[in-house]
N, C-alpha and C positions, 0 to 999 in steps of 0.2 A: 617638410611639407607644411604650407602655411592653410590656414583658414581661414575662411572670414562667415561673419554672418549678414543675412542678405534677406530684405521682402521683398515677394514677387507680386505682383500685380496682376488682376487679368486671365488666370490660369482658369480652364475648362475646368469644374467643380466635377464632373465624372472621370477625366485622366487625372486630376488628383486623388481621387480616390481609388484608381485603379493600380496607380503610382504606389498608392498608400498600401493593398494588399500586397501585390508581389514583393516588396522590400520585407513586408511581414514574412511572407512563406520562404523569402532567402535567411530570413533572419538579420537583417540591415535594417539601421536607422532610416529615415527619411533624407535626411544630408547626404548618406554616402550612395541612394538612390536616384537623388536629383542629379551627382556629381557623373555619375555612371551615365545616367542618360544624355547629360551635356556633352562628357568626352564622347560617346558614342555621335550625336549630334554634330559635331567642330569635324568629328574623323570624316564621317559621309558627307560630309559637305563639302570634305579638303578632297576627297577620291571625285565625285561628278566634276569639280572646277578644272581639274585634268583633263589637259586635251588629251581624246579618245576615251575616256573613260566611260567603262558600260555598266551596264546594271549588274550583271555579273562581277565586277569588281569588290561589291559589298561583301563582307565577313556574316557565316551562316552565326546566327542566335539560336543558344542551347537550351531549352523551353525547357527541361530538367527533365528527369524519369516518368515516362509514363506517354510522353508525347511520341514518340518512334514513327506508332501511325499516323497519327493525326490528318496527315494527307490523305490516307488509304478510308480513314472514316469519313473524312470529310466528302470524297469522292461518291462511296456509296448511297451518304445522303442524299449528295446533290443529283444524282445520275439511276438512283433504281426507282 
């Protein structure tokens, strides 16, 4: 596998830093963060250019331990 290094121009200064935490709480550099987000980026791009392709198509994201409910809390806030 090759690398390159690369400056980005123009990036939202709070998704960089938001970028910046979760690579920290996975334990990942910053490079192998950007690189993750991009593959992820190119793949959901390649699945909607598919004809018929639904929203449903997308791959579920594993928010790590502790997330399970998150919908279930998020519910209660919004809704009692």
């Amino acid at each position: 596998m090759t690398y390159v290094n690369i400056t980005i121009r123009n990036v939202k200064e709070q998704a960089l830093l938001e970028l910046k935490a979760e690579a920290a709480r996975e334990k990942k550099n910053l490079g192998e963060a950007v690189t993750e987000a991009i593959e992820y980026y190119v793949h959901n791009k390649k699945t909607f250019k598919k004809k018929g392709a639904k929203f449903t198509d997308l791959k579920p994201v594993d928010f790590g331990k502790g997330s399970e409910r998150w919908s279930t809390s998020i519910d209660e806030i919004l809704y009692s």
